[in-house]
C-alpha atoms as a printed R data frame, in Angstrom:
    type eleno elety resid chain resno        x       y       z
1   ATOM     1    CA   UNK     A     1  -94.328  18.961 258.645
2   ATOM     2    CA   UNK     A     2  -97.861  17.763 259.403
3   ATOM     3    CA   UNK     A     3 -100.420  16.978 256.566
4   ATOM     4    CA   UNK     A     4 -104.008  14.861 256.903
5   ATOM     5    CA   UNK     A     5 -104.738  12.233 254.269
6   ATOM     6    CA   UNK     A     6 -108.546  12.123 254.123
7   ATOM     7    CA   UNK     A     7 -109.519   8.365 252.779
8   ATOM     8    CA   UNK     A     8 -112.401   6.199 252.780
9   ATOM     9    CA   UNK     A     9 -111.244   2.047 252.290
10  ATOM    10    CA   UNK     A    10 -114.170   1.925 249.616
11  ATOM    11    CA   UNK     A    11 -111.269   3.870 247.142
12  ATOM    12    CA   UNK     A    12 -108.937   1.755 245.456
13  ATOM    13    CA   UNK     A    13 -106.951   4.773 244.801
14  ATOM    14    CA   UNK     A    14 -106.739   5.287 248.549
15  ATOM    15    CA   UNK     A    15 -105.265   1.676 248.761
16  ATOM    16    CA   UNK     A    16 -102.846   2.261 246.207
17  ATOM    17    CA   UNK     A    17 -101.788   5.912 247.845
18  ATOM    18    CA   UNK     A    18 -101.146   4.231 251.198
19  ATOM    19    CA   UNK     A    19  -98.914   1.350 250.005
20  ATOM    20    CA   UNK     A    20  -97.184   4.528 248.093
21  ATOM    21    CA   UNK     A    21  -96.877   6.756 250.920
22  ATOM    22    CA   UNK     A    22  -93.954   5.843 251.840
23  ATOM    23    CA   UNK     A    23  -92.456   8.208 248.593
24  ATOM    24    CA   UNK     A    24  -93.038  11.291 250.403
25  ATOM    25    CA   UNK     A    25  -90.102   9.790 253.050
26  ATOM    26    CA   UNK     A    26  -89.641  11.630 255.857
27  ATOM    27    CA   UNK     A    27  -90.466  15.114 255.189
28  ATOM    28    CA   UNK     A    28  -94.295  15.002 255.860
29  ATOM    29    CA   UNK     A    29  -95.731  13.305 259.439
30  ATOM    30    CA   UNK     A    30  -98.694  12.183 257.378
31  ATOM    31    CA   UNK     A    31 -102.144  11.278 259.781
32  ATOM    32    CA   UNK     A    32 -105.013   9.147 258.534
33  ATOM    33    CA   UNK     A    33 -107.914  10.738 258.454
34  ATOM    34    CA   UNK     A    34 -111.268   8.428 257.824
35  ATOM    35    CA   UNK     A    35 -113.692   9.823 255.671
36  ATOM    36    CA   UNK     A    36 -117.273   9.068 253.427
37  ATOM    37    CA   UNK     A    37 -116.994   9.802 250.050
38  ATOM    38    CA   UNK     A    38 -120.330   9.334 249.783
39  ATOM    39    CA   UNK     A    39 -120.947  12.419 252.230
40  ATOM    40    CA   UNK     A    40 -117.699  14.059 250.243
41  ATOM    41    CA   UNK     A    41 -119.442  13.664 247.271
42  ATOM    42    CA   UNK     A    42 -122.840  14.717 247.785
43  ATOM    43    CA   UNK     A    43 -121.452  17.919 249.101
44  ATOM    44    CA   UNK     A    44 -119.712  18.020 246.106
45  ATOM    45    CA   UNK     A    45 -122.578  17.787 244.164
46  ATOM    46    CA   UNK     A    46 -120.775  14.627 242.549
47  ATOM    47    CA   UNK     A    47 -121.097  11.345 242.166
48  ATOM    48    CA   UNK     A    48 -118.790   8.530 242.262
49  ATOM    49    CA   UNK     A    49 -117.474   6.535 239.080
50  ATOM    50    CA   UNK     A    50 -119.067   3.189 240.203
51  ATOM    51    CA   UNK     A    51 -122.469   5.617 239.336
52  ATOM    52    CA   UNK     A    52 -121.322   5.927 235.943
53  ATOM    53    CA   UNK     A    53 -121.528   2.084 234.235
54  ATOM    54    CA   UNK     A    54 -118.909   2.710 231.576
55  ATOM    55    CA   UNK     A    55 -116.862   4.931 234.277
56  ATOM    56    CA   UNK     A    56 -117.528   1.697 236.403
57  ATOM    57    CA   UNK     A    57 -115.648  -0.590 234.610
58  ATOM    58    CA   UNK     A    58 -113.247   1.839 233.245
59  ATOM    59    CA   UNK     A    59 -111.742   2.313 236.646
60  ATOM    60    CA   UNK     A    60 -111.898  -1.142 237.534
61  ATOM    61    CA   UNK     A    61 -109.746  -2.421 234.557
62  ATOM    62    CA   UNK     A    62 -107.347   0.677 235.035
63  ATOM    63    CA   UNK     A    63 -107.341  -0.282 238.424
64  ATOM    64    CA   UNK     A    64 -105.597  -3.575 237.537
65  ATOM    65    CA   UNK     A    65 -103.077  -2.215 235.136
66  ATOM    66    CA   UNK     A    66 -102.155   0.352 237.793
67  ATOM    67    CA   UNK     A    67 -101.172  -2.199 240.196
68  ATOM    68    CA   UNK     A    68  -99.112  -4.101 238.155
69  ATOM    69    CA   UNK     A    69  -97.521  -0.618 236.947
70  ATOM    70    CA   UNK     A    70  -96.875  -0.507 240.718
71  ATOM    71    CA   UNK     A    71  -96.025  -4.046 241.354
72  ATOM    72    CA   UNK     A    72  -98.724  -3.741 244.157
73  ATOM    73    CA   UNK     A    73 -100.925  -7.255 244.932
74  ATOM    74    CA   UNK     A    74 -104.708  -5.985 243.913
75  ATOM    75    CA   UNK     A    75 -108.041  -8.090 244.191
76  ATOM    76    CA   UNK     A    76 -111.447  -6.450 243.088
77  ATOM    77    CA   UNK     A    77 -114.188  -7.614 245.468
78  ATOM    78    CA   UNK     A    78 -116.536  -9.771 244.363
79  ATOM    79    CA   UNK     A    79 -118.972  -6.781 244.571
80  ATOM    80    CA   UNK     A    80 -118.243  -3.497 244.578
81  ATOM    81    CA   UNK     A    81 -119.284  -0.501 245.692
82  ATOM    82    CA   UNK     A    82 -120.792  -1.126 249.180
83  ATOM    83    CA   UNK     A    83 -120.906   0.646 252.202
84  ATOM    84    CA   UNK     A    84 -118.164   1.342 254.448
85  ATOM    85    CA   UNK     A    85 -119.669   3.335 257.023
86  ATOM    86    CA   UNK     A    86 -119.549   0.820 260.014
87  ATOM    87    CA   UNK     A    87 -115.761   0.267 258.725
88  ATOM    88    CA   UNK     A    88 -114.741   3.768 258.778
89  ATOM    89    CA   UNK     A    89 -116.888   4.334 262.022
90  ATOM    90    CA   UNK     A    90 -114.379   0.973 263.539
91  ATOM    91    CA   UNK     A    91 -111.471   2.749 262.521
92  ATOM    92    CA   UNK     A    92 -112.236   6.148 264.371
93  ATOM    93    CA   UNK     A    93 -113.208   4.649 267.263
94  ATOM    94    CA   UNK     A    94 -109.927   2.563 267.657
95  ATOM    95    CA   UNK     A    95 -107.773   5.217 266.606
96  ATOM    96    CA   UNK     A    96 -106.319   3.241 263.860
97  ATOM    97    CA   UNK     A    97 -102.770   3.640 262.932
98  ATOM    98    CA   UNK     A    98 -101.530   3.243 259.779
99  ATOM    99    CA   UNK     A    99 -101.073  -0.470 260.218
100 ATOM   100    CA   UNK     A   100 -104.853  -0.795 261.152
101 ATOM   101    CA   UNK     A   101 -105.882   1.007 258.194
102 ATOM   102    CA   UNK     A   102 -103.649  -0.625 255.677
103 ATOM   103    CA   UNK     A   103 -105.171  -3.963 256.651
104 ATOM   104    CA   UNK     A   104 -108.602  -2.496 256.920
105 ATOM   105    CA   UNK     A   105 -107.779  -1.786 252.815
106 ATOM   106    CA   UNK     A   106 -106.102  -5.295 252.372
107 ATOM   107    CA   UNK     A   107 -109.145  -7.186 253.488
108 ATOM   108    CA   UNK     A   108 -111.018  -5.171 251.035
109 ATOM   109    CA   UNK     A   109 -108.424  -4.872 248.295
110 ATOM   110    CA   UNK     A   110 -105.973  -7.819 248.927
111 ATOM   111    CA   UNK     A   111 -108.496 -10.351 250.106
112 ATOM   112    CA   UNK     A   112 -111.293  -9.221 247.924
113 ATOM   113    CA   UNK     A   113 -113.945  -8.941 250.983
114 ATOM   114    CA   UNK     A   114 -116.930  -7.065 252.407
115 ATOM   115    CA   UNK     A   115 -116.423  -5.773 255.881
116 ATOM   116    CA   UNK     A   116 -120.445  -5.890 255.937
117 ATOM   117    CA   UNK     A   117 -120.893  -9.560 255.293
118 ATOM   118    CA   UNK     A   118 -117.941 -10.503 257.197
119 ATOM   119    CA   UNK     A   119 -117.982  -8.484 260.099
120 ATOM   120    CA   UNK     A   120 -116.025 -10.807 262.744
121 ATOM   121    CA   UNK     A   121 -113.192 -11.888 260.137
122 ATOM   122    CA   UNK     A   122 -112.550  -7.981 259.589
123 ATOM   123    CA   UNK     A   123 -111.982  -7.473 263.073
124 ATOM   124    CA   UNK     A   124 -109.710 -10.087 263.387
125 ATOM   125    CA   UNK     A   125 -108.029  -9.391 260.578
126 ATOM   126    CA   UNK     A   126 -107.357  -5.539 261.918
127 ATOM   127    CA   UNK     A   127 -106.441  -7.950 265.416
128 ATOM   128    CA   UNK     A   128 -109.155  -6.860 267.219
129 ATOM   129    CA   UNK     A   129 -111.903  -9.053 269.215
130 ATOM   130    CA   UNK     A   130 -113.946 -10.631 266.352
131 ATOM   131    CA   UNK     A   131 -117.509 -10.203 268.439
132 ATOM   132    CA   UNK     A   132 -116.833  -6.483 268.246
133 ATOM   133    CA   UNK     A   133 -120.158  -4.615 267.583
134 ATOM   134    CA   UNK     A   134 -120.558  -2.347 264.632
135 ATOM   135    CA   UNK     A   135 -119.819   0.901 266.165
136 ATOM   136    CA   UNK     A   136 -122.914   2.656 267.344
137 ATOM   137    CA   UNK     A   137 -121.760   5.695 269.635
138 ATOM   138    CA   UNK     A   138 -123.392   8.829 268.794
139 ATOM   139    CA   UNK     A   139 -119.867  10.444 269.414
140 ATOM   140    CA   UNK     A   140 -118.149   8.088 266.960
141 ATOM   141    CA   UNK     A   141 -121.140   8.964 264.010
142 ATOM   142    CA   UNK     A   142 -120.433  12.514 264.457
143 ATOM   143    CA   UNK     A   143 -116.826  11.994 264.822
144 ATOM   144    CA   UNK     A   144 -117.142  10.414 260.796
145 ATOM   145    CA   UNK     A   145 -119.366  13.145 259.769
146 ATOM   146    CA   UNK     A   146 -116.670  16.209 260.840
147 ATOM   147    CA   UNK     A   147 -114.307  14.433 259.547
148 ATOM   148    CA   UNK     A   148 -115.641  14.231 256.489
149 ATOM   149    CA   UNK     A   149 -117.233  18.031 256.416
150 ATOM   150    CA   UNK     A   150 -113.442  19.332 257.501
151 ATOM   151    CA   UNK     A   151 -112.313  17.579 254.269
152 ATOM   152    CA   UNK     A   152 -115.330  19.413 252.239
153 ATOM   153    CA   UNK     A   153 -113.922  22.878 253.893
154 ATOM   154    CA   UNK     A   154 -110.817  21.923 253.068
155 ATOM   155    CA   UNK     A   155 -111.396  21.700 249.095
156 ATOM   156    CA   UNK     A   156 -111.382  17.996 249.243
157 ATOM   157    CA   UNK     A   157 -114.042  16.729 246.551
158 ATOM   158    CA   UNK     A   158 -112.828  13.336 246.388
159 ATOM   159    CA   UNK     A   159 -110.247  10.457 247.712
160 ATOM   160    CA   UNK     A   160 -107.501  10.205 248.481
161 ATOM   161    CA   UNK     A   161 -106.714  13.820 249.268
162 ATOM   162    CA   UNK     A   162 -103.862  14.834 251.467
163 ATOM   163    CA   UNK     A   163 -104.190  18.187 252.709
164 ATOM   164    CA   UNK     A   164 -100.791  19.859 253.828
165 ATOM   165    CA   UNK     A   165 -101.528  23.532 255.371
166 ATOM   166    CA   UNK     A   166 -104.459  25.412 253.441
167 ATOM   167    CA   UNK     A   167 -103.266  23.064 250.417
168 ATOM   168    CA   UNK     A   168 -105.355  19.781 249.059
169 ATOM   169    CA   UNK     A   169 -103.824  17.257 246.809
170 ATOM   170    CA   UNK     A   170 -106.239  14.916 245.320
171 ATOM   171    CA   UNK     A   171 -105.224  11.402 243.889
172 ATOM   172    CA   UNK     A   172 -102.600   9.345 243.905
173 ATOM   173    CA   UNK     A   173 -100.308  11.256 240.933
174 ATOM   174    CA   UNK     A   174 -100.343  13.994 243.177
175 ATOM   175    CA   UNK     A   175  -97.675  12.400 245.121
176 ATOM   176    CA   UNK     A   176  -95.124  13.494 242.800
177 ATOM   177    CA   UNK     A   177  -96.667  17.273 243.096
178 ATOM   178    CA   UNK     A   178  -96.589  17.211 247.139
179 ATOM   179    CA   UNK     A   179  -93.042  16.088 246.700
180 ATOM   180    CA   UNK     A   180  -91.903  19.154 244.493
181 ATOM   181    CA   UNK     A   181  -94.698  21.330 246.388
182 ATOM   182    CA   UNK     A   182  -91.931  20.715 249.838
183 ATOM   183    CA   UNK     A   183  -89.278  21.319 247.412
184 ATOM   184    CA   UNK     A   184  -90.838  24.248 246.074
185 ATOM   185    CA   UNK     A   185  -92.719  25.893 248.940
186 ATOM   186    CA   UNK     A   186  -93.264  29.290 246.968
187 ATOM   187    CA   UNK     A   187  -94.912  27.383 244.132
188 ATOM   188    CA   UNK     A   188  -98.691  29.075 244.105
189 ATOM   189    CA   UNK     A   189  -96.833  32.420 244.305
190 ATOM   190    CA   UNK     A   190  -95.869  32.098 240.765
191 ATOM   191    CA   UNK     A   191  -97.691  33.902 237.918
192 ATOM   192    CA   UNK     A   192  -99.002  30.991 236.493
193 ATOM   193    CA   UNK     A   193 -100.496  29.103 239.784
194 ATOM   194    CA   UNK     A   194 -101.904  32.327 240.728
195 ATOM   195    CA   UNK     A   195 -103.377  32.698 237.064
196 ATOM   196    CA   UNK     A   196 -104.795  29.370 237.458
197 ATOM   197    CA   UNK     A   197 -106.520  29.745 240.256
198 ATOM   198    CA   UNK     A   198 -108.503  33.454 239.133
199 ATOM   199    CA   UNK     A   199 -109.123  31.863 235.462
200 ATOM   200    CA   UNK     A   200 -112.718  32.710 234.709
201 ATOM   201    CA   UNK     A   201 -115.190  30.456 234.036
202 ATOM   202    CA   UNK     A   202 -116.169  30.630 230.385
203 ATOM   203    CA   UNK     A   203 -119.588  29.021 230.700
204 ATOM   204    CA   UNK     A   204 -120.351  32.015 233.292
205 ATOM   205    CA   UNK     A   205 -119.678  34.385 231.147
206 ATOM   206    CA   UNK     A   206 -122.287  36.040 229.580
């Protein structure tokens, strides 16, 4: 079965889904899909938790016990957020694999680096020619921007989200869900899914 995970390398979430990935085995053909969450977000009408000081460090110290929970090697960058743009553009227009982008993450996540101030040692780190331009196509900008407004269409409102058919999971817990989700394929046909989804909003209500 095929299924898009939407991700921008700016998420450490995102880096911790992809070195988890590999839980959903076999039974999804899973394709990376490079995103903005900034974009995602403003569409949203959201903003991230790095715009939220307390949420800011929060999610950077829960970042750290999560990947020793997961036994997964985890460097904050020495600043954080920045802009990924050029990055994600890079990784569209080489038609990264999933070994591209799980070094893209690495050098941001593993190595602790900007991809902004060290343009030439992130291309060679993804083994590409280190006096490789930023990407500045017009076909490659757009490419980033439907990307990211077929994830917004989709229901995505954040990162990582895998979609699977007319379905979005968001975050990396959902793994477990998309797991019993293939096990369970008549799942949102049950009462309570389907009550879920129609629950009124309370602060609508007049």
């Amino acid at each position: 079965m095929k299924s898009k995970l939407y991700f921008d390398i700016i998420s450490p979430f995102s880096y911790f889904y992809v070195k988890e990935r590999h839980r959903l085995g076999d039974k999804l053909f899973v394709e990376p899909i490079p995103i903005l969450l900034g974009g995602l977000l403003k569409a949203a009408k959201n903003v991230g938790p790095a715009e939220i000081e307390a949420k800011r460090t929060h999610t950077y110290q829960f970042c750290i016990w999560q990947a020793e929970k997961l036994g997964i090697p985890f460097r904050i960058p020495n600043h954080h957020p920045f802009m990924t743009v050029s990055a994600q553009r890079l990784l569209i227009q080489e038609n990264a694999d999933w070994q591209m982008v799980e070094r893209a993450f690495e050098f941001i996540w593993l190595e602790g680096k900007d991809p902004n101030s060290a343009w030439s040692e992130f291309c060679s780190y993804l083994e590409l020619d280190p006096n490789l331009p930023k990407p500045n196509d017009e076909a490659i900008k757009l490419k980033l921007i439907k990307n990211t407004e077929e994830a917004q269409l989709l229901g995505a409102f954040g990162v990582p989200t895998l979609a699977l058919g007319n379905r979005v999971f968001w975050g990396l817990d959902t793994i477990d869900w998309v797991i019993d989700y293939l096990n369970r394929p008549a799942m949102f046909s049950e009462h309570s899914y389907i009550h879920a989804e129609n629950l009124p909003n309370g602060l609508k209500i007049k």
